[in-house]
PyMOL Python script that loads the backbone (N, CA, C, O; Angstrom):
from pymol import cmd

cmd.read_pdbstr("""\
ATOM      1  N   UNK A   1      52.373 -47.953  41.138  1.00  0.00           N
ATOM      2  CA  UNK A   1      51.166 -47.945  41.930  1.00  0.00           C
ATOM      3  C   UNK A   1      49.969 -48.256  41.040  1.00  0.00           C
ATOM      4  O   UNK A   1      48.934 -48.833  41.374  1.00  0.00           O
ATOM      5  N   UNK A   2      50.350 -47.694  39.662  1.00  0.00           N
ATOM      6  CA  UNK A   2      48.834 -47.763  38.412  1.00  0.00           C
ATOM      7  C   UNK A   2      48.607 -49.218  38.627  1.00  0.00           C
ATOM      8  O   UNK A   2      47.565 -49.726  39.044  1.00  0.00           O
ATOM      9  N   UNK A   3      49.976 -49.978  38.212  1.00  0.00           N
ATOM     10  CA  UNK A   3      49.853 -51.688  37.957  1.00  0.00           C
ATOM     11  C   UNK A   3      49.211 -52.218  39.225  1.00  0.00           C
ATOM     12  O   UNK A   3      48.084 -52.712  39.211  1.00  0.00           O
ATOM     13  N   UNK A   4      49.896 -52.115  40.242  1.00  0.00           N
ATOM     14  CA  UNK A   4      49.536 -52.542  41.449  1.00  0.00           C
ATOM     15  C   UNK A   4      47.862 -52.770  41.637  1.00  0.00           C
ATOM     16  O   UNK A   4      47.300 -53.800  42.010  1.00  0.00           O
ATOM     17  N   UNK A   5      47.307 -51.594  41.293  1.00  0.00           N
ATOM     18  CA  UNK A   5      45.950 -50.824  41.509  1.00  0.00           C
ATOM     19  C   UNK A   5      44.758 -51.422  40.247  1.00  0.00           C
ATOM     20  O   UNK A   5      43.545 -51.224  40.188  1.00  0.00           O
ATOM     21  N   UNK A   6      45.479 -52.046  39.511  1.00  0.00           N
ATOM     22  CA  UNK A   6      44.838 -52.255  37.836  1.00  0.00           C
ATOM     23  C   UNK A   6      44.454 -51.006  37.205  1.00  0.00           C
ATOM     24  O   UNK A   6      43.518 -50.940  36.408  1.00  0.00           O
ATOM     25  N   UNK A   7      44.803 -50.520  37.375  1.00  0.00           N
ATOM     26  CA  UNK A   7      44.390 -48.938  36.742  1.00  0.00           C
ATOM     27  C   UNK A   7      45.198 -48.491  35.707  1.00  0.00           C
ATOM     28  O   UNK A   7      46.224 -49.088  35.383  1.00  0.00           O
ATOM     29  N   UNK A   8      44.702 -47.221  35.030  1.00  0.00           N
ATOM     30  CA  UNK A   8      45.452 -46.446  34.264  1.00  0.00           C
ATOM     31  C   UNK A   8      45.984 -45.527  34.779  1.00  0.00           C
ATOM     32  O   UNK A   8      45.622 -45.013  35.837  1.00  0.00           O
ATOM     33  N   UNK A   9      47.053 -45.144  34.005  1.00  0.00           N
ATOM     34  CA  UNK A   9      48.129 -44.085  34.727  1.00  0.00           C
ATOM     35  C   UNK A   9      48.430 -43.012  33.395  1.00  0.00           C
ATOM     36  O   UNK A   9      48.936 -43.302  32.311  1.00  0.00           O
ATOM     37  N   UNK A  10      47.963 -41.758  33.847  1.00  0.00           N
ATOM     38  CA  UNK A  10      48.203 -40.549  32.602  1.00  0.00           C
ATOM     39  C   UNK A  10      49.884 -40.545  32.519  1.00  0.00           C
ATOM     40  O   UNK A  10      50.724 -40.464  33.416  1.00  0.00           O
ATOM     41  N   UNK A  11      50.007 -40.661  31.135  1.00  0.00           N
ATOM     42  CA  UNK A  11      51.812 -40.519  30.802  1.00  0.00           C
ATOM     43  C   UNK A  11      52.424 -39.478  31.112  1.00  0.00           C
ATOM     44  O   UNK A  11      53.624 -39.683  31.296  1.00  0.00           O
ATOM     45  N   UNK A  12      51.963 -38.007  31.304  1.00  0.00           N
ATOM     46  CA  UNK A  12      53.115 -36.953  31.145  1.00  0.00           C
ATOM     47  C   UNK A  12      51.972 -36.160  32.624  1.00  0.00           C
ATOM     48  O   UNK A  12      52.361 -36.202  33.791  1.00  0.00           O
ATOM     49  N   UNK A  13      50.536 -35.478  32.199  1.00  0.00           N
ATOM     50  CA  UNK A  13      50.524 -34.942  33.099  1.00  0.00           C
ATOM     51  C   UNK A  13      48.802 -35.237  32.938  1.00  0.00           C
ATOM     52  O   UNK A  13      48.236 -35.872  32.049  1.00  0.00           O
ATOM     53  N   UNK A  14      48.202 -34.530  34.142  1.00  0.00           N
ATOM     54  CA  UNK A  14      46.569 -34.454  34.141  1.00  0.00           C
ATOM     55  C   UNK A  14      46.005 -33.398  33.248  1.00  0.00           C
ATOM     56  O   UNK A  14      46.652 -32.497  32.712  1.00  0.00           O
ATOM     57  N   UNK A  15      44.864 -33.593  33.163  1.00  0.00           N
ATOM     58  CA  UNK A  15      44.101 -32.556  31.939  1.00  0.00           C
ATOM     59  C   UNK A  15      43.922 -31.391  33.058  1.00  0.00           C
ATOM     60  O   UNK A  15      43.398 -31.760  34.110  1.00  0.00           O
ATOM     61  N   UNK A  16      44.130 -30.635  32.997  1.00  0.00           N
ATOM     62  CA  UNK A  16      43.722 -29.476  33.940  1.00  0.00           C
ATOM     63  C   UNK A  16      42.598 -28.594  33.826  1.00  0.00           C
ATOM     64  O   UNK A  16      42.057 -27.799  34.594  1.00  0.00           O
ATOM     65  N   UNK A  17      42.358 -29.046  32.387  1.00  0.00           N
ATOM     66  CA  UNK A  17      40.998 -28.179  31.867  1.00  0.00           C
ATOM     67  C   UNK A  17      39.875 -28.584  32.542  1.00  0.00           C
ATOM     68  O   UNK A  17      38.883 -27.871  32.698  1.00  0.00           O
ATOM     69  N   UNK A  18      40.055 -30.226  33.135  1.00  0.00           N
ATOM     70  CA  UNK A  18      38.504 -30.530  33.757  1.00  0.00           C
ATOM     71  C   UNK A  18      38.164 -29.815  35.189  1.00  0.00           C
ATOM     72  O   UNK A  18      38.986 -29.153  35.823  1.00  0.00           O
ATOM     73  N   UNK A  19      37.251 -29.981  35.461  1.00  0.00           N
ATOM     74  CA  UNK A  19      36.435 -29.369  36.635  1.00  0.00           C
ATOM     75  C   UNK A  19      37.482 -30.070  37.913  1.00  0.00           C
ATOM     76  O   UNK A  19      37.978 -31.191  37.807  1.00  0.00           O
ATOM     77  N   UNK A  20      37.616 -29.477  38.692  1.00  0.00           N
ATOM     78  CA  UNK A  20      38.179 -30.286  39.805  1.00  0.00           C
ATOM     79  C   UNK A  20      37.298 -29.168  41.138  1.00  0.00           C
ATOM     80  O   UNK A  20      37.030 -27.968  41.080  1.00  0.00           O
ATOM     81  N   UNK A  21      37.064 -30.100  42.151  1.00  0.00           N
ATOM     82  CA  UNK A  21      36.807 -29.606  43.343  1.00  0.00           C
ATOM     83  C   UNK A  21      37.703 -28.485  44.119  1.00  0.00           C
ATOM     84  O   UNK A  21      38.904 -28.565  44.379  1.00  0.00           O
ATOM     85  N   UNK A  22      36.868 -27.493  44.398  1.00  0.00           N
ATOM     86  CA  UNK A  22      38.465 -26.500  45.426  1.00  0.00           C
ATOM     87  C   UNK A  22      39.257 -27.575  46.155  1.00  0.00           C
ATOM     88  O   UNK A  22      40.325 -27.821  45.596  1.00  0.00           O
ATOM     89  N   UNK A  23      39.064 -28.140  47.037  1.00  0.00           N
ATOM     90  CA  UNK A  23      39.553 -28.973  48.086  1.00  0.00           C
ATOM     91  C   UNK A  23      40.800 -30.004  47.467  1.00  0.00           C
ATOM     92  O   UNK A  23      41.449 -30.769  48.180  1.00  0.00           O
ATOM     93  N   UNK A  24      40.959 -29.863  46.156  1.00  0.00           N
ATOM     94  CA  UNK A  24      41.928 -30.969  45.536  1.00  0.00           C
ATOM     95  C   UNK A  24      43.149 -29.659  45.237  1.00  0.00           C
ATOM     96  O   UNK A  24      44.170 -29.838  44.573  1.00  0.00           O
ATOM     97  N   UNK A  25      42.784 -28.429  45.853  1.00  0.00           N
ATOM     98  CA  UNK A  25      43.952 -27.686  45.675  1.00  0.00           C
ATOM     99  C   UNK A  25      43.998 -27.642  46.922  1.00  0.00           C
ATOM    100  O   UNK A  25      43.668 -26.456  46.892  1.00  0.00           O
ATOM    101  N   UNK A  26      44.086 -27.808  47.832  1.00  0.00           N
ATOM    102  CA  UNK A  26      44.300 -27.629  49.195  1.00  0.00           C
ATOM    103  C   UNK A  26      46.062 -27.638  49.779  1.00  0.00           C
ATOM    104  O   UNK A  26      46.595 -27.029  50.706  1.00  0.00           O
ATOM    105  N   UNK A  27      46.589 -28.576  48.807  1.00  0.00           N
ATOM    106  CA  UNK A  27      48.142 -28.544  49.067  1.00  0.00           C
ATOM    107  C   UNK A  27      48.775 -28.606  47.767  1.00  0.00           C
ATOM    108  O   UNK A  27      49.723 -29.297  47.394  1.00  0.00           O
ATOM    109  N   UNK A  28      47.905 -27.547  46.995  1.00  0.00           N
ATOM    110  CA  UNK A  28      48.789 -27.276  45.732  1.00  0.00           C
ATOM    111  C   UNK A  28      50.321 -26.592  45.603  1.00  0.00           C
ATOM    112  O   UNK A  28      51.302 -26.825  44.897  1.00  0.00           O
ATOM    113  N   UNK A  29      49.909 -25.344  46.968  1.00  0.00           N
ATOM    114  CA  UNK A  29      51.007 -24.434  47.307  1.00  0.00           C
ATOM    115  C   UNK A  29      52.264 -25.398  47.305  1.00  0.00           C
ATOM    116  O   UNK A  29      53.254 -25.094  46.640  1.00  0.00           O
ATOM    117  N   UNK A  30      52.215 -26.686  48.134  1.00  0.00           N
ATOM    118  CA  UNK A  30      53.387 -27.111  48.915  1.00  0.00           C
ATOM    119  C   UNK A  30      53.534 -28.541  48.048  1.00  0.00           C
ATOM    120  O   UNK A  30      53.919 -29.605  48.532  1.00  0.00           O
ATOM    121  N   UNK A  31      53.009 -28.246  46.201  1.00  0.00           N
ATOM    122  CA  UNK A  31      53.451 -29.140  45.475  1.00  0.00           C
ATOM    123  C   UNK A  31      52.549 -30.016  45.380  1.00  0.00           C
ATOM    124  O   UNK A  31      52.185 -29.777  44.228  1.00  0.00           O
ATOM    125  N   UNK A  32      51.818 -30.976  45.769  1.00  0.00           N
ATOM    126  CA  UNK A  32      51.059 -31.747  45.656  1.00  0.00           C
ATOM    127  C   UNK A  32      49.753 -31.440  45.341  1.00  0.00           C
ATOM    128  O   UNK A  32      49.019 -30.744  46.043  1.00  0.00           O
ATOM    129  N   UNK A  33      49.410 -32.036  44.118  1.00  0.00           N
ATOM    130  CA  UNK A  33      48.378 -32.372  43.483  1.00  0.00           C
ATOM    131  C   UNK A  33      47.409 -33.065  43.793  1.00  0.00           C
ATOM    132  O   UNK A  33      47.970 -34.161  43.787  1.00  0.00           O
ATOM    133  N   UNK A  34      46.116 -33.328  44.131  1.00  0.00           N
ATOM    134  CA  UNK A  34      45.385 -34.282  43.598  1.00  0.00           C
ATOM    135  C   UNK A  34      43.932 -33.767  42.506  1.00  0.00           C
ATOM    136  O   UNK A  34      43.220 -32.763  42.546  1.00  0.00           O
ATOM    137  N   UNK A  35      43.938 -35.206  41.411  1.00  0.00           N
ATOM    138  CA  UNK A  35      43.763 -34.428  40.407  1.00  0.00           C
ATOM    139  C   UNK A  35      42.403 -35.867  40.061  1.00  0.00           C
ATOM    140  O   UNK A  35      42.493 -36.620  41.031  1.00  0.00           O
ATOM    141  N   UNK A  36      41.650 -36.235  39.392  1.00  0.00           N
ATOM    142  CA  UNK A  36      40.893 -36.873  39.479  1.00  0.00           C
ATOM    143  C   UNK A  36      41.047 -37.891  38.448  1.00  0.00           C
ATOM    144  O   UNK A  36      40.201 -38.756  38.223  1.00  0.00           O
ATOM    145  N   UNK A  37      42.382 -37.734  37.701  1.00  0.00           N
ATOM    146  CA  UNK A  37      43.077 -38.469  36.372  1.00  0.00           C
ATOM    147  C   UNK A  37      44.124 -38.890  37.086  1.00  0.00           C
ATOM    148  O   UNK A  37      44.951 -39.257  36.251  1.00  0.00           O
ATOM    149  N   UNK A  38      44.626 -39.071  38.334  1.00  0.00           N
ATOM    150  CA  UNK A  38      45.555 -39.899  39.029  1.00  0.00           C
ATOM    151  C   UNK A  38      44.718 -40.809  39.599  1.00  0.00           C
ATOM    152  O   UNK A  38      43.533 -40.611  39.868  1.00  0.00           O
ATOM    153  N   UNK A  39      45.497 -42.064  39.829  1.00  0.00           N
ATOM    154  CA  UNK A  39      45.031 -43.261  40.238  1.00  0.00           C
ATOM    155  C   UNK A  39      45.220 -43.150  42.103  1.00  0.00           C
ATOM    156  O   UNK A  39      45.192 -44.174  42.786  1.00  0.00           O
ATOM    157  N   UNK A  40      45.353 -42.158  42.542  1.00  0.00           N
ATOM    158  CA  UNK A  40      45.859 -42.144  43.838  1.00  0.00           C
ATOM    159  C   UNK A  40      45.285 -40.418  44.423  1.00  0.00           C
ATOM    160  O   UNK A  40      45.003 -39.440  43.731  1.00  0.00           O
ATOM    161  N   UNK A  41      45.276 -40.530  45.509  1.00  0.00           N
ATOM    162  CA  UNK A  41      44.993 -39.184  46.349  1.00  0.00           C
ATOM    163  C   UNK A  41      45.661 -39.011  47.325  1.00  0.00           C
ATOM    164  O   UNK A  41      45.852 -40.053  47.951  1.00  0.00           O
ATOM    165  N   UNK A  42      46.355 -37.654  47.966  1.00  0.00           N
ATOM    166  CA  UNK A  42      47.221 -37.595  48.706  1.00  0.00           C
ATOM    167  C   UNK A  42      46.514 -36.484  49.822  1.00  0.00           C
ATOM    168  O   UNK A  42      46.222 -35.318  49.552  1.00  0.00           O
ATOM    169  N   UNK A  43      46.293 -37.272  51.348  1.00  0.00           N
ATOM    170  CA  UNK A  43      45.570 -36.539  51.913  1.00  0.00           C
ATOM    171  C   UNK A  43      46.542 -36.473  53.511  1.00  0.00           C
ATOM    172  O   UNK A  43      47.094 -37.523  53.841  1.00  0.00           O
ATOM    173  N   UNK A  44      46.651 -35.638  54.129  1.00  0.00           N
ATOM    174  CA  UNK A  44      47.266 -35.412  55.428  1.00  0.00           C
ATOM    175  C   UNK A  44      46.405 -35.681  56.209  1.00  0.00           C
ATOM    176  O   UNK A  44      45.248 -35.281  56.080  1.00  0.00           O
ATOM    177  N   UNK A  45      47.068 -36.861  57.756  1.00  0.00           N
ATOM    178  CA  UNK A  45      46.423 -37.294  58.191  1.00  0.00           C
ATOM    179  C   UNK A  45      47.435 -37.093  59.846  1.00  0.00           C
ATOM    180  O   UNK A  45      48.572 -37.564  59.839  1.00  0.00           O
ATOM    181  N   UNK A  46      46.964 -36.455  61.039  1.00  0.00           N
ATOM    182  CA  UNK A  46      47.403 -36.430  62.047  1.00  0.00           C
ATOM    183  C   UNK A  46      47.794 -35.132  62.491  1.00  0.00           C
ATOM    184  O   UNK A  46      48.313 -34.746  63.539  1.00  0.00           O
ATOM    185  N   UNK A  47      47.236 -34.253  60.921  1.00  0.00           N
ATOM    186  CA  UNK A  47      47.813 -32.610  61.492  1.00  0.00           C
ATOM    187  C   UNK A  47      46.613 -31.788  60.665  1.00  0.00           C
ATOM    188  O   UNK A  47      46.438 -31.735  59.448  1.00  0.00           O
ATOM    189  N   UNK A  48      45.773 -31.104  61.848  1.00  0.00           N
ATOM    190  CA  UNK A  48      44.852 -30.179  61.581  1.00  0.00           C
ATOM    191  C   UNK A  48      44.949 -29.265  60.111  1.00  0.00           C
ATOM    192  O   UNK A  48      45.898 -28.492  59.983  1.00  0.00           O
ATOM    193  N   UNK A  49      44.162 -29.364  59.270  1.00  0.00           N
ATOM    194  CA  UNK A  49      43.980 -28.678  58.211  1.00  0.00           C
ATOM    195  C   UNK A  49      42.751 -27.923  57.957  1.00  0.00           C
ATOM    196  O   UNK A  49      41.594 -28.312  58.119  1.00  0.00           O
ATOM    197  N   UNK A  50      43.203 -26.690  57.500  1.00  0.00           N
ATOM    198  CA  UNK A  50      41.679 -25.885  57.091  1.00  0.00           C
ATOM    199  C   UNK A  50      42.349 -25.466  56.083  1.00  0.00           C
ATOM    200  O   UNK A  50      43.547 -25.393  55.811  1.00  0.00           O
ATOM    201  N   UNK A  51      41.116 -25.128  55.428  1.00  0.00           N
ATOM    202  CA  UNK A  51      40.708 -24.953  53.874  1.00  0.00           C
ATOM    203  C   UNK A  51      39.759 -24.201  53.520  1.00  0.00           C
ATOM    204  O   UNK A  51      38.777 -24.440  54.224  1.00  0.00           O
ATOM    205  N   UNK A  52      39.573 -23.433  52.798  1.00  0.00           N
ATOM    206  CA  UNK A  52      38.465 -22.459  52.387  1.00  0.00           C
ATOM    207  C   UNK A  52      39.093 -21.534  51.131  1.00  0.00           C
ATOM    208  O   UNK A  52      40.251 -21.209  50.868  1.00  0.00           O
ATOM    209  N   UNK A  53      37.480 -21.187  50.305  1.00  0.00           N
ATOM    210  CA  UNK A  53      37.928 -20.676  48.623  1.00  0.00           C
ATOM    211  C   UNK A  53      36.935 -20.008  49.054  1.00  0.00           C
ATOM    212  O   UNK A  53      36.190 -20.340  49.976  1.00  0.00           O
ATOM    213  N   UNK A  54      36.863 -18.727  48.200  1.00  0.00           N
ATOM    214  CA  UNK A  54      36.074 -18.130  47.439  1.00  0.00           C
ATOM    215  C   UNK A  54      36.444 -17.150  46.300  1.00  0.00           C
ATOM    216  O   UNK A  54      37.581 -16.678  46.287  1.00  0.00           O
ATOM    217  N   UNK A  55      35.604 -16.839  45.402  1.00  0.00           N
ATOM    218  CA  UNK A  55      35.771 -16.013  44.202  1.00  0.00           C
ATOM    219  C   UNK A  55      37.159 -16.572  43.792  1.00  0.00           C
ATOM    220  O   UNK A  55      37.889 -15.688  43.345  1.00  0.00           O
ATOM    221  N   UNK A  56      37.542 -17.426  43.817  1.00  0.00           N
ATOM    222  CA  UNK A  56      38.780 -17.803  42.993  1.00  0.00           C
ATOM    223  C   UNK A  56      40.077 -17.446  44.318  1.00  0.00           C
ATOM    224  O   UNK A  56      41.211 -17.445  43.837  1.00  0.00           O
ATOM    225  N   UNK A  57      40.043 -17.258  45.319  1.00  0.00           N
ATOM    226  CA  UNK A  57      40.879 -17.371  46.506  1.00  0.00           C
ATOM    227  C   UNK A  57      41.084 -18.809  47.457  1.00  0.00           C
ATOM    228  O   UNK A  57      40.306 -19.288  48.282  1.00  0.00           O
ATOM    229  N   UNK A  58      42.019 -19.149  47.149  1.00  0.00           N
ATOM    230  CA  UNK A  58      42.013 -20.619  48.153  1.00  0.00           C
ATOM    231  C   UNK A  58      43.206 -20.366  49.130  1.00  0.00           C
ATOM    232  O   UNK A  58      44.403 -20.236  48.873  1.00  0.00           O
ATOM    233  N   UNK A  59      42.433 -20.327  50.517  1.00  0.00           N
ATOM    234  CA  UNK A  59      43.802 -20.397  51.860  1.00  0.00           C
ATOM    235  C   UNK A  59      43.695 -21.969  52.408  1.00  0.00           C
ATOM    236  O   UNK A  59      42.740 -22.746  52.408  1.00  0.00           O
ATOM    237  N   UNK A  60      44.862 -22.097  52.804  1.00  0.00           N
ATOM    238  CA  UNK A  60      44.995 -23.404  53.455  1.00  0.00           C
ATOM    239  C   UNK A  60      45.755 -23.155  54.593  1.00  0.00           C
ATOM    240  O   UNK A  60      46.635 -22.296  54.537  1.00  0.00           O
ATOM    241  N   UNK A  61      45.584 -23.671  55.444  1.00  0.00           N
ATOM    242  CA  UNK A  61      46.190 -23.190  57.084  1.00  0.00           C
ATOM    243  C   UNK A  61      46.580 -24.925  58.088  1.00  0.00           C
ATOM    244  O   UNK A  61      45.656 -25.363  58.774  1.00  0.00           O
ATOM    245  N   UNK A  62      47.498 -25.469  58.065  1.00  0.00           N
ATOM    246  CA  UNK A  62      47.946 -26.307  58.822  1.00  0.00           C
ATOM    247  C   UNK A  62      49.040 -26.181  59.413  1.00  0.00           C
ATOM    248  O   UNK A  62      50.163 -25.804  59.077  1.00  0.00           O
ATOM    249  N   UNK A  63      48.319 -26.742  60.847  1.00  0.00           N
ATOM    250  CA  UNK A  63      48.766 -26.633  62.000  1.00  0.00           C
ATOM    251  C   UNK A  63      49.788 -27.421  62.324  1.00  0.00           C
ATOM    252  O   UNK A  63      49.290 -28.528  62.523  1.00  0.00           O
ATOM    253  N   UNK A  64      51.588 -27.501  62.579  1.00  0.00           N
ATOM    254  CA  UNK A  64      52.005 -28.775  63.517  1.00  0.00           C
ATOM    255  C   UNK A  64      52.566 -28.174  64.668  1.00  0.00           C
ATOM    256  O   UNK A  64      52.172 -27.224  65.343  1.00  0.00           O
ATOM    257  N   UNK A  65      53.319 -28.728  64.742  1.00  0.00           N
ATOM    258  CA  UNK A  65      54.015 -29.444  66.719  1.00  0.00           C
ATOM    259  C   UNK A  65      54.609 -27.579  66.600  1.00  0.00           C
ATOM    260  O   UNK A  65      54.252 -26.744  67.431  1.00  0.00           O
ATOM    261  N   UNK A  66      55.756 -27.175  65.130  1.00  0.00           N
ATOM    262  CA  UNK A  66      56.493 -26.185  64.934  1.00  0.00           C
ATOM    263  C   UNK A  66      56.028 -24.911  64.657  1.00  0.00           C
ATOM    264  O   UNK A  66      56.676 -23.865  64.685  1.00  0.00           O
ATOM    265  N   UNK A  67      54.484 -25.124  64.301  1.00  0.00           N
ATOM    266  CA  UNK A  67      53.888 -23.894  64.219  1.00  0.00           C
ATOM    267  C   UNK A  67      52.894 -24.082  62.843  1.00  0.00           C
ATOM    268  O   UNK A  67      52.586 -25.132  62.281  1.00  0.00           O
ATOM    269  N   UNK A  68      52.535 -22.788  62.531  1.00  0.00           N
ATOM    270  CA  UNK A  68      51.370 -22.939  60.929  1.00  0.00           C
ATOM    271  C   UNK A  68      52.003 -22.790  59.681  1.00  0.00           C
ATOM    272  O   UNK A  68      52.839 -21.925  59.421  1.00  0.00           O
ATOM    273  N   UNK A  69      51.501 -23.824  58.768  1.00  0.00           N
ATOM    274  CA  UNK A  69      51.473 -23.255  57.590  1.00  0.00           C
ATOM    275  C   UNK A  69      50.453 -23.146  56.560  1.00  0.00           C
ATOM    276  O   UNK A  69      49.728 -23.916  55.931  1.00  0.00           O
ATOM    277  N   UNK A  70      50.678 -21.866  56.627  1.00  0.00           N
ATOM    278  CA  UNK A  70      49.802 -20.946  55.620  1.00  0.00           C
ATOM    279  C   UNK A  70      50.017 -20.529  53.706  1.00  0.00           C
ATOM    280  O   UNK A  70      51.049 -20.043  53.244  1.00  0.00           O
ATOM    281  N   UNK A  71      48.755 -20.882  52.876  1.00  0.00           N
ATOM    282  CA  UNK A  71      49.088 -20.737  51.865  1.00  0.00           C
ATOM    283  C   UNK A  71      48.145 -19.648  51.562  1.00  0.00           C
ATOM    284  O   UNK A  71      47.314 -19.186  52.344  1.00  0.00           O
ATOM    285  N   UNK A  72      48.353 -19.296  50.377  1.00  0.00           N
ATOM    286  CA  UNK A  72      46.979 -18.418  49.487  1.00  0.00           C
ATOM    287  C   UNK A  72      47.288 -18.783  47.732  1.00  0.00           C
ATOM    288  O   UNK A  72      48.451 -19.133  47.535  1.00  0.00           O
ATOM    289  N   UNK A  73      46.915 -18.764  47.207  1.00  0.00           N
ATOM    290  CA  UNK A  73      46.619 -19.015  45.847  1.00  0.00           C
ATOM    291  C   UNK A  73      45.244 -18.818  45.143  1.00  0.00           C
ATOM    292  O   UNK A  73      44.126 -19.134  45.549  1.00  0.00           O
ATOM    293  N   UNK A  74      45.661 -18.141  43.846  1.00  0.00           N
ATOM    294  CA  UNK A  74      44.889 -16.924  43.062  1.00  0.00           C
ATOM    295  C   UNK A  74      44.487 -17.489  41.534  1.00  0.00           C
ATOM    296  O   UNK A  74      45.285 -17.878  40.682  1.00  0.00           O
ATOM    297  N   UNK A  75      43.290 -17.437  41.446  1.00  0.00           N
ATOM    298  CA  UNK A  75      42.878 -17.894  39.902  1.00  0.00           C
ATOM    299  C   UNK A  75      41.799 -16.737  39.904  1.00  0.00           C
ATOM    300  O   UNK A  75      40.965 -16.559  40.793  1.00  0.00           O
ATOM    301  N   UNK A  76      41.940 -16.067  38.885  1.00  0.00           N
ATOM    302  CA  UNK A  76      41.238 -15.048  38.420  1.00  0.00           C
ATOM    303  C   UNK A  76      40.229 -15.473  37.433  1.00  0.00           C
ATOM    304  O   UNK A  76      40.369 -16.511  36.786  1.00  0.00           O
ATOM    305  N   UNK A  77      39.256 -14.721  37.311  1.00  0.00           N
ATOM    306  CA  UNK A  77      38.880 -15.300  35.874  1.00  0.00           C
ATOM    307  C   UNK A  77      39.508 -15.164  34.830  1.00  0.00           C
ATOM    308  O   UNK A  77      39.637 -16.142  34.093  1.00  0.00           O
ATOM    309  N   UNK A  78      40.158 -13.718  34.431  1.00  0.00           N
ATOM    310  CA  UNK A  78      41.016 -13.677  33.447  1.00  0.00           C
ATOM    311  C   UNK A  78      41.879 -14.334  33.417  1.00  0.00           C
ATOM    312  O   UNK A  78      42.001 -14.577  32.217  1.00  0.00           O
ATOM    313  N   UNK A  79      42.708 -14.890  33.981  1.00  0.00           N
ATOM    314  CA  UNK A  79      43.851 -16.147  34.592  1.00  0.00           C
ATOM    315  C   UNK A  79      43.419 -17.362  33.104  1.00  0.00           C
ATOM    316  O   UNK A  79      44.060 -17.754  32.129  1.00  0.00           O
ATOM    317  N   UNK A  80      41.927 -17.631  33.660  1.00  0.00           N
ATOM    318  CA  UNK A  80      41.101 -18.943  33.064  1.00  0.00           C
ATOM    319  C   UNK A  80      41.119 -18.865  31.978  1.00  0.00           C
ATOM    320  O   UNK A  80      41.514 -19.810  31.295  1.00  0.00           O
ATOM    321  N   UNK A  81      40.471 -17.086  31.147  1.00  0.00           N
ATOM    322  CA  UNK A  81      40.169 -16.868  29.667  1.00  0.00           C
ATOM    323  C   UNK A  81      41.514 -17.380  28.876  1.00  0.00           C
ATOM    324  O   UNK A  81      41.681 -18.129  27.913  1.00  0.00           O
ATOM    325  N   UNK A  82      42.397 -16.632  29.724  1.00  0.00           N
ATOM    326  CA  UNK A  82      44.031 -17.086  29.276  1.00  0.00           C
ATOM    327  C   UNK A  82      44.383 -18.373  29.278  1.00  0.00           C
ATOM    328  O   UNK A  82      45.513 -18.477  28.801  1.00  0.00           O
ATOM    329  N   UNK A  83      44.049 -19.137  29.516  1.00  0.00           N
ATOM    330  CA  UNK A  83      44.569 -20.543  29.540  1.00  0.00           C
ATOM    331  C   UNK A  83      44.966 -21.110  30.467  1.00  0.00           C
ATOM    332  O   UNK A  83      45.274 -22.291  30.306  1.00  0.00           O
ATOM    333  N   UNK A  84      45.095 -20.577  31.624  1.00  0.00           N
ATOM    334  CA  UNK A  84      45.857 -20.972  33.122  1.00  0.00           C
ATOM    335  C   UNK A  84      44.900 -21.422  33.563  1.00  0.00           C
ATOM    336  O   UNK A  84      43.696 -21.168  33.598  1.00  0.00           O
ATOM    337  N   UNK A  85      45.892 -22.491  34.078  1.00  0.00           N
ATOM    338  CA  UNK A  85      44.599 -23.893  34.778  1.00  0.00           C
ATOM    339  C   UNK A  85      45.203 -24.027  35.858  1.00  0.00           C
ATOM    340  O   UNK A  85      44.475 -24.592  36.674  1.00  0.00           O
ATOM    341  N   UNK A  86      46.359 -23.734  36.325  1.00  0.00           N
ATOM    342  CA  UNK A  86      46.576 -23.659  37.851  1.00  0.00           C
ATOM    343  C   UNK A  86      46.855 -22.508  38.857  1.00  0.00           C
ATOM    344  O   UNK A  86      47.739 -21.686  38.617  1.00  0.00           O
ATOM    345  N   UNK A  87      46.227 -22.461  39.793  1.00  0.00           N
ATOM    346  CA  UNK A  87      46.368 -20.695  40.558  1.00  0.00           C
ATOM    347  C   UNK A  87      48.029 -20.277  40.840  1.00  0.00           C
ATOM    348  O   UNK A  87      48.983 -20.959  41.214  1.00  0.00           O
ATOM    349  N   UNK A  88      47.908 -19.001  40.520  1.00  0.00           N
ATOM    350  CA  UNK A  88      49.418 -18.586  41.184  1.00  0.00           C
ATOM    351  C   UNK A  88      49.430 -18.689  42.680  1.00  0.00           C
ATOM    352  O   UNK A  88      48.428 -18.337  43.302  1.00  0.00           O
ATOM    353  N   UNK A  89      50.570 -19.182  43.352  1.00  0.00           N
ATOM    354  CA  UNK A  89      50.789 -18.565  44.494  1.00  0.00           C
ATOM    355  C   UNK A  89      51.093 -17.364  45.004  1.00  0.00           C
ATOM    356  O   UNK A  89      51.736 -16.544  44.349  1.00  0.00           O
ATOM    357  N   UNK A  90      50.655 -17.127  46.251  1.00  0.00           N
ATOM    358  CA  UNK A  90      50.152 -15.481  46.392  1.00  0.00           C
ATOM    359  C   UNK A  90      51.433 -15.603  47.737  1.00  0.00           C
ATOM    360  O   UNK A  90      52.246 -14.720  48.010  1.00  0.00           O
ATOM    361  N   UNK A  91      51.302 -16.906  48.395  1.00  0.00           N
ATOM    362  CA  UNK A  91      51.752 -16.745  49.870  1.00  0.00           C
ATOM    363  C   UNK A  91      51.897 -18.183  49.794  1.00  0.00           C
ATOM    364  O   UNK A  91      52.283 -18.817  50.776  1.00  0.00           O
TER     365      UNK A  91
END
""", "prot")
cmd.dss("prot")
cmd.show_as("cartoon", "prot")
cmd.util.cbc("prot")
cmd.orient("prot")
C-alpha cells in the first residue's frame, strides 16, 4: 500500500511515544491501530460508533444488526511514567 501511495512505510512498528489523538484509539480494543506513522487509516463506515475519553479512560460503543460492542481501556498516568504507551484493556 506504502509503494502504491509513494509513501514511507515504518519497518517493525510506530513510535508510540508521539502524541496521538484519543479518537485514533477508538478500535484499539478490537486490534486496530491508527497511528499517524502509518501511511493509511482505518475507519468504520455503515455502523454507528461512539467514542469518548477522559482522565485517561477511553469507551467505545458500536452498534450492529447483532447487538453492541463495547470497549474500555485504561492509561494511567503512572502507566506513562513507566513506559507504557498503549492502554490496557479493561473490557
Amino acid at each position: 500500500m506504502a509503494e502504491a501511495l509513494g509513501v514511507a512505510c515504518h519497518a517493525v512498528r510506530a513510535d508510540y511515544t508521539r502524541h496521538r489523538e484519543p479518537g485514533d484509539l477508538a478500535l484499539r480494543a478490537f486490534g486496530v491501530d491508527n497511528h499517524p506513522d502509518y501511511p493509511f487509516r482505518v475507519e468504520l463506515r455503515g455502523l454507528p460508533l461512539e467514542f469518548r475519553h477522559e482522565a485517561g479512560e477511553l469507551w467505545t460503543r458500536i452498534r450492529t444488526g447483532a447487538g453492541e460492542l463495547v470497549t474500555h481501556l485504561r492509561q494511567t498516568p503512572e502507566m506513562t511514567r513507566a513506559g507504557i504507551s498503549l492502554p490496557f484493556v479493561e473490557e
